[in-house]
C-alpha angles and dihedrals in degrees: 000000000000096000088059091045120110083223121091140219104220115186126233091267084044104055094047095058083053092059104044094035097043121023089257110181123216119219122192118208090181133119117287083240099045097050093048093056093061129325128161113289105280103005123152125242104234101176123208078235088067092031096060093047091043091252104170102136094115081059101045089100097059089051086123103036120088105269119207114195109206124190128173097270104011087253103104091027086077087053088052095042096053100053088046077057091057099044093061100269104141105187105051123151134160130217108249110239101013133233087339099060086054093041086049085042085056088223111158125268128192127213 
C-alpha cells in the first residue's frame, strides 16, 4: 500500500536536503509534550487535536513547499499525511522511522 502511495519515506539525510534545498518544512504529530521535550530545529507542532478537525490553517502557507510529516515511530505520520493530501497539500512526505531514526542518526533536536 505504501509503495503505491503519492506520499514518500525520506530518510533522515533526505529529509535534511529537503529542508535546506528547498524550503522543506517539518511538521511534528506528536504529542505537545512530546514535541517540547525535544523535536528537529524549526519544526512545526501539528497536534492530533488539529489533525482530527482538519485543522491545517498554521500550514496553508506552505501549501507549495515540500512538507515532511514526522511521529515518534513513523507509524501515525502516514495517517496525517494522508488527510494534508486530501486537503490539497501537493508536496507531502514523512521521515521513515520518526523521531527515533533522527534521534539513531544523532542528528540535533531543540526544546
Amino acid at each position: 500500500r505504501i509503495q503505491m502511495s503519492p506520499i514518500k519515506q525520506l530518510s533522515t539525510q533526505q529529509m535534511t536536503f529537503l529542508v535546506n534545498r528547498e524550503s522543506g518544512v517539518v511538521v511534528d504529530s506528536r504529542s505537545e509534550k512530546d514535541f517540547k521535550a525535544g523535536h528537529i530545529v524549526d519544526a512545526l507542532h501539528l497536534g492530533n487535536d488539529k489533525v482530527s478537525k482538519n485543522d491545517f490553517s498554521s500550514l496553508e502557507k506552505h501549501k507549495d513547499n515540500p512538507i515532511i510529516i514526522v511521529c515518534s515511530a513513523g507509524m501515525s505520520a502516514g495517517k496525517v499525511a494522508s488527510q494534508l493530501t486530501k486537503a490539497g497539500f501537493t508536496r507531502v512526505s514523512l521521515l521513515k522511522g520518526g523521531m527515533n531514526a533522527w534521534l539513531s542518526a544523532g542528528l540535533p533536536v531543540t526544546k
